[in-house]
C-alpha positions in Angstrom: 3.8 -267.5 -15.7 6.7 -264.9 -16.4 6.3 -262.0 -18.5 8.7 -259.2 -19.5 8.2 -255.7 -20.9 4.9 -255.2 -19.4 3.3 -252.1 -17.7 1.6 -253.3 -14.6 -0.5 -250.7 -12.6 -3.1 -250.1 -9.9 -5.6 -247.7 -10.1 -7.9 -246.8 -7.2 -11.2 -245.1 -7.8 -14.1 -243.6 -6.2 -17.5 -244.2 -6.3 -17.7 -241.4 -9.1 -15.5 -243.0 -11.1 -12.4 -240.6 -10.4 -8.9 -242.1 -10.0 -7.4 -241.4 -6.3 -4.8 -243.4 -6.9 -2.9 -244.8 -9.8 0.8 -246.8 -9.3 3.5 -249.1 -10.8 3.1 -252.8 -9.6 6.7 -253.5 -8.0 7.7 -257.2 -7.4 5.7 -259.9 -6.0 3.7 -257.7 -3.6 2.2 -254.7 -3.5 1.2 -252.3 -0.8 -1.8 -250.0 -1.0 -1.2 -246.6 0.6 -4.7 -245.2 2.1 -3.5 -242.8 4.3 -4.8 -239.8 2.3 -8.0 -241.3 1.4 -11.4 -240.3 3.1 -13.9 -242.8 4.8 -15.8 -244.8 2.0 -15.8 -247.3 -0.6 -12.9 -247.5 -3.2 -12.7 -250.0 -6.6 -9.6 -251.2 -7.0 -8.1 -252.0 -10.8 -5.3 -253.8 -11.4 -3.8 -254.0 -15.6 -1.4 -256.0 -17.0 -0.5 -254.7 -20.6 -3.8 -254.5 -22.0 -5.3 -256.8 -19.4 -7.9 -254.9 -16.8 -8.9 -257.5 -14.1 -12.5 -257.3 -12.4 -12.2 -254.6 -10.0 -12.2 -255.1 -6.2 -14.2 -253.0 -3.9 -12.2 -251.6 -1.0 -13.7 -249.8 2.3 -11.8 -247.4 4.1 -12.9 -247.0 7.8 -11.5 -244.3 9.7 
């Protein structure tokens, strides 16, 4: 499926609910910076349009 004119984005949140994170989708893959991010657990949201997919949990382990 192709699709044009649409505003795909990440957004990475804590366990509060606070966005640490939010970027453009660029091409077929994507890379998810956590270098500045502290030990934990992270939800990851990806959007397409309108679209919000189930969230992903993410652990960061220093």
């Amino acid at each position: 499926m192709w699709f044009t004119n649409t505003l795909e984005l990440y957004k990475l949140y804590d366990t509060f609910g606070k966005v640490v994170a939010e970027y453009r989708l660029s091409g077929s893959e994507t890379y998810i910076f956590v270098e500045g991010l502290s030990s934990g657990v992270y939800f990851l949201a990806v959007s397409l349009d309108q679209d919000v997919f189930s969230p992903l949990k993410l652990a960061v382990q220093r």
